[in-house]
VOZAFI-190335 format. One record per residue (C-alpha): residue number from 0; residue in three letters; x, y, z. Coordinates in steps of 0.05 Angstrom, whole numbers. Each point is the difference from the previous one (the first is absolute). Layout:
NUM/ALA/X/Y/Z
...
This chain:
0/UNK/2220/2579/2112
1/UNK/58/-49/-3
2/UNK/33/-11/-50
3/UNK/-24/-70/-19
4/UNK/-71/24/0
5/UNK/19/64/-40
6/UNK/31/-50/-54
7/UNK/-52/-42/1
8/UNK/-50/57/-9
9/UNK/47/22/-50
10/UNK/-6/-52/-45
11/UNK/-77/-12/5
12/UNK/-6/73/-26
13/UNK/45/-18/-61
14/UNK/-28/-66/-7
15/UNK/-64/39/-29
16/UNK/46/18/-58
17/UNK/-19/69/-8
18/UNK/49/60/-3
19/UNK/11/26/65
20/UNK/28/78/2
21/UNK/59/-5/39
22/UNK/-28/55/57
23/UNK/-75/-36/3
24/UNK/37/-68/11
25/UNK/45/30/64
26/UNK/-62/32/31
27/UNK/-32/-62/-6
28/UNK/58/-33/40
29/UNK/15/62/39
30/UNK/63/-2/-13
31/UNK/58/42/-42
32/UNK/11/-2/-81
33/UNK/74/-23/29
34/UNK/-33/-55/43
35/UNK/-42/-22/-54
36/UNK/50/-6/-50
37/UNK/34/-44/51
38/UNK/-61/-47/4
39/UNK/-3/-6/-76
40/UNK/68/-11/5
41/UNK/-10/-69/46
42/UNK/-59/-11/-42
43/UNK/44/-15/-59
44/UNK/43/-30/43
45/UNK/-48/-49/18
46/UNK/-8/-13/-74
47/UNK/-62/39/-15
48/UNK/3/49/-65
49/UNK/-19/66/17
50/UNK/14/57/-59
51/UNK/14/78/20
52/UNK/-15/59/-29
53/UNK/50/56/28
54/UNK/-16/71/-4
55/UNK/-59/47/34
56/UNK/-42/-41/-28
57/UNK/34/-73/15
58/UNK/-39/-61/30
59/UNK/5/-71/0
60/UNK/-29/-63/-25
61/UNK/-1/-65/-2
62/UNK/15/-40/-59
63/UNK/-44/-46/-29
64/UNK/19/-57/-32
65/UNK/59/-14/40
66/UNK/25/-64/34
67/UNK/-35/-10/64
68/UNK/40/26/56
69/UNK/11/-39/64
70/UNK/-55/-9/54
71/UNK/6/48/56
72/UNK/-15/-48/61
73/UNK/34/-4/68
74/UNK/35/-78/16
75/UNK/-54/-14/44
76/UNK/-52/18/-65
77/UNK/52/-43/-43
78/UNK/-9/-67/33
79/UNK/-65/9/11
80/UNK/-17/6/-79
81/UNK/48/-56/-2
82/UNK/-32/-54/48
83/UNK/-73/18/-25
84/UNK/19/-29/-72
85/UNK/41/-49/21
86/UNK/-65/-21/35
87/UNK/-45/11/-56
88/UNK/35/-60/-35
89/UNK/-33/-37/41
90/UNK/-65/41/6
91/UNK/-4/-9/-73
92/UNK/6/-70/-14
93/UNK/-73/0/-21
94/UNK/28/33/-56
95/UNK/33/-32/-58
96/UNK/67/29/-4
97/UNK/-10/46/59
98/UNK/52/-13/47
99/UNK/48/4/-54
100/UNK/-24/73/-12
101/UNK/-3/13/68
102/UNK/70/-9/-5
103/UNK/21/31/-60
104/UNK/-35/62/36
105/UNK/34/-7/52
106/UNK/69/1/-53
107/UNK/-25/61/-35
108/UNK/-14/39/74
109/UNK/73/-19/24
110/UNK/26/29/-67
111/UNK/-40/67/14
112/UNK/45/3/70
113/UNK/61/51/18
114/UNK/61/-53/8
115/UNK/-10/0/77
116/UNK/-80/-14/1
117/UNK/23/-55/-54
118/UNK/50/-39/36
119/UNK/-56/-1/55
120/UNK/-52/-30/-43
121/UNK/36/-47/-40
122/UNK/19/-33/65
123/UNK/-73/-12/21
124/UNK/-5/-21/-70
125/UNK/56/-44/-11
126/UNK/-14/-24/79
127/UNK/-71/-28/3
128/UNK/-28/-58/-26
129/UNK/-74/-6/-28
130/UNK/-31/-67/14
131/UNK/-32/-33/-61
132/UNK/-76/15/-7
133/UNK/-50/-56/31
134/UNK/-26/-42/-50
135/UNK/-65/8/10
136/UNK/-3/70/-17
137/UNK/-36/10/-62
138/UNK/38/36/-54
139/UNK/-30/58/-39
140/UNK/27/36/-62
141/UNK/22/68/15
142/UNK/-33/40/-63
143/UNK/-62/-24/31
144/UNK/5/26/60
145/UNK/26/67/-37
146/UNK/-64/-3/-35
147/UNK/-46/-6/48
148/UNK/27/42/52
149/UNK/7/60/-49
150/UNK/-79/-12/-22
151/UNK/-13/-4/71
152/UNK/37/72/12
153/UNK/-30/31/-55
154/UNK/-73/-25/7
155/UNK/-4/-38/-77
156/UNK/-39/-53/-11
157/UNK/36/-64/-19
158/UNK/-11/-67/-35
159/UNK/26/-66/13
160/UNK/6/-77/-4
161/UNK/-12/-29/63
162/UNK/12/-78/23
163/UNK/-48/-12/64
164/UNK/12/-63/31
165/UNK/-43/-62/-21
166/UNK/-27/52/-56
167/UNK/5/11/-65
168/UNK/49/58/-28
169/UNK/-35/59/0
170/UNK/-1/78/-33
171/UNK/-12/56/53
172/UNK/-10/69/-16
173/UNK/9/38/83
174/UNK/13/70/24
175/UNK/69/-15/51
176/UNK/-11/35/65
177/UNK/57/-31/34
178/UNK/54/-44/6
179/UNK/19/-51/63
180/UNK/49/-44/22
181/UNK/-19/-49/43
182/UNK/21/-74/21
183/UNK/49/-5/-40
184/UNK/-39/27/-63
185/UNK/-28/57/-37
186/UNK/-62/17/-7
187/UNK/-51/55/-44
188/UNK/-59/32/21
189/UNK/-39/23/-49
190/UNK/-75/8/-20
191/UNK/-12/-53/-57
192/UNK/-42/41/-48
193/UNK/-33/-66/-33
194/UNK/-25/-26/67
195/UNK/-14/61/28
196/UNK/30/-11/60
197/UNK/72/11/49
198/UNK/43/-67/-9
199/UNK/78/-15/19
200/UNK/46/-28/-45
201/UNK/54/-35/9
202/UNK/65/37/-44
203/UNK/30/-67/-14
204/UNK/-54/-23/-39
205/UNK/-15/60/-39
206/UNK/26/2/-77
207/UNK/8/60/-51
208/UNK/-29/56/41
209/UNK/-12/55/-50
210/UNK/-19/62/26
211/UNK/-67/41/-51
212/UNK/34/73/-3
213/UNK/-67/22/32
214/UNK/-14/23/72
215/UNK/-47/-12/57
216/UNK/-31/22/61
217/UNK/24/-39/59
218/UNK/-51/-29/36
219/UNK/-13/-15/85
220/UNK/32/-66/16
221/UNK/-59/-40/32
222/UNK/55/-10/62
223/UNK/46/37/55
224/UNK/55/-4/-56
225/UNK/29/-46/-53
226/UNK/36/-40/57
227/UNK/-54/-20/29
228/UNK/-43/-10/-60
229/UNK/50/-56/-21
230/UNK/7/-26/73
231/UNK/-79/-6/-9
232/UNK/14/-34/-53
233/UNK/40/-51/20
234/UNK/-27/-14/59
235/UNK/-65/-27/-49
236/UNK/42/-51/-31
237/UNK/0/-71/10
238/UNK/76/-5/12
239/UNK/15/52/52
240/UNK/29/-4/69
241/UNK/-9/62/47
242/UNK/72/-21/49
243/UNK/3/16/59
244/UNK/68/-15/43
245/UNK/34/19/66
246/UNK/80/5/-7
247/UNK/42/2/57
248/UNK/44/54/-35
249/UNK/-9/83/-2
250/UNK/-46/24/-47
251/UNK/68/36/-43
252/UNK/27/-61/-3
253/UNK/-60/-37/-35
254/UNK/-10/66/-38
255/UNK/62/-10/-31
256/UNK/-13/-64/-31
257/UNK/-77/10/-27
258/UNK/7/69/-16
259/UNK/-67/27/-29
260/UNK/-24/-70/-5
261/UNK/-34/-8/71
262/UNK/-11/39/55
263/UNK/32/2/65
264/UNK/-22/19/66
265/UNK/34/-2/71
266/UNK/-27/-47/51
267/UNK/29/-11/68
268/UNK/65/-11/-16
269/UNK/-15/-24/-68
270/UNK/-27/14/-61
271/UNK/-69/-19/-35
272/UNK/9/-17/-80
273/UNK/-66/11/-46
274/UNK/7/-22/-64
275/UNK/-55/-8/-59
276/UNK/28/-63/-46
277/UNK/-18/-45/-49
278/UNK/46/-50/11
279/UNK/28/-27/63
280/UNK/76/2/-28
281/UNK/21/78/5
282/UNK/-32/1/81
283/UNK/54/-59/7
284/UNK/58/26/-40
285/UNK/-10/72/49
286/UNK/-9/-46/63
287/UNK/70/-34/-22
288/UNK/31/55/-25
289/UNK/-15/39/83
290/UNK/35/-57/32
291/UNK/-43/17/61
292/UNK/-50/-52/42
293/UNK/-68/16/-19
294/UNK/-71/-27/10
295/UNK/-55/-7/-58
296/UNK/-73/38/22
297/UNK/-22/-20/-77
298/UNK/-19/-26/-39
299/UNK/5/-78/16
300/UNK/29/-17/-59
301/UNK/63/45/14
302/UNK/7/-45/70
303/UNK/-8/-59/-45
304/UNK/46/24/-50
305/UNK/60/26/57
306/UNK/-6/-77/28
307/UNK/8/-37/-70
308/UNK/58/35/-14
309/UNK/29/0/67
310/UNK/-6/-77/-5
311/UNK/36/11/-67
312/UNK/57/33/19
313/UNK/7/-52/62
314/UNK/9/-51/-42
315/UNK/55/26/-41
316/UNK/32/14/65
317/UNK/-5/-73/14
């Protein structure tokens, strides 16, 4: 066992915080009592408090209570923590507040670092710029997404105001089964006990979700899974456009810019984007943002859209 992985296994052993005798805590490692006290020794080192006992009967703990010690992750685990929450500032921008968060996070994670793991990660930090969220993202409040997501983990019903559109404000009382994002929003699945039936709502309209203290027993989701019980979904509205475009770029590279938001396939030396969209303006902002030749398969009104603005932006050119 090297001595990383000894450490490591070292520390998830104390990290239980029972007492460990001295001799049961060195067969466990295989190692010496003089090796061990070694490893306690970079332990506290590392900043994490670990009490002795000396004597035949001696052992160690580890102290609760204390400060939190710093993260034991190699530079390449470092700035990876470090780019995935500089990304979620942008992932979160359905979020009120989120992308600050994301970054004060991010703050809090590079405190938690040994001095060289720091210097590391404040440079991604300090480095990278997060472009401002698109405006048509709808924003949510975060306590409601606490809410429901917790309800949804722990199977309670919960009760709600909900603003449909074209409809009057309403009261649900659902049991969450799951939550999705999708398109740019969030949505819940849930069986709405008053109507007796599975329905998606959409997060952003949802007000004062207040879970009952009771429990329930989850039931089948009439679909494959809650993905595709909201795709279903919105594929039955009126406003709904099921894209379909051929980019002359690779499939990573369009990837990159819709994320989780489309899907992308290879083909021939391209890739095929699918998108399901209720407006026509995010399948144009990701076709921009690619900077790649592309052809519309559908709908028609994308074409239509692609050639209005293109006849935009040539006049501005003069």
């Amino acid at each position: 066992m090297s001595t990383t992985h000894r450490m490591l296994r070292l520390l998830s052993l104390l990290q239980t915080h029972r007492y460990w005798p001295g001799g049961e805590l060195a067969d466990r490692l295989e190692v010496s009592a003089r090796t061990l006290r070694r490893d306690v020794e970079r332990l506290r080192e590392l900043g994490y408090e670990v009490d002795a006992v000396r004597g035949v009967a001696g052992g160690y703990q580890l102290r609760a209570g204390g400060s939190m010690a710093p993260l034991l992750l190699t530079d390449e685990e470092a700035v990876a923590v470090a780019v995935a929450l500089r990304g979620a500032a942008g992932v979160a921008a359905a979020v009120a507040g989120g992308p600050d968060w994301a970054l004060q996070a991010l703050t809090k994670v590079v405190g938690l670092m040994p001095p060289h793991l720091r210097r590391r990660m404040d440079a991604v930090r300090s480095q990278t710029d997060t472009p401002e969220p698109w405006s048509g993202t709808p924003v949510i409040d975060a306590g409601v997404l606490g809410t429901i997501a917790q309800a949804c983990r722990d199977d309670e019903p919960l009760r709600f105001g909900y603003a449909a559109r074209d409809a009057e404000p309403s009261h649900r009382w659902v049991e969450p089964h799951r939550l999705v994002a999708l398109g740019r929003r969030w949505y819940l699945v849930a069986y709405d006990r008053d109507r007796q039936d599975w329905r998606t709502f959409r997060v952003d309209r949802i007000s004062a979700p207040e879970p009952t203290g009771q429990r329930f027993r989850p039931r089948e989701l009439p679909a494959g899974d809650a993905v595709e019980f909201v795709r279903s979904g919105i594929r039955s509205t009126q406003v709904h456009h099921e894209v379909r475009v051929r980019i002359d770029a690779t499939p990573e590279q369009v990837t990159a810019v819709v994320g989780r938001w489309g899907r992308v396939s290879a083909v021939g030396d391209g890739a095929l984007l699918e998108m399901d969209a209720d407006s026509l303006g995010w399948p144009l902002m990701v076709l921009g943002e690619v900077g790649a030749d592309f052809t519309v398969e559908s709908p028609p009104a994308l074409a239509e859209a692609v050639a209005e603005v293109a006849a935009r932006f040539g006049r501005a050119a003069g």
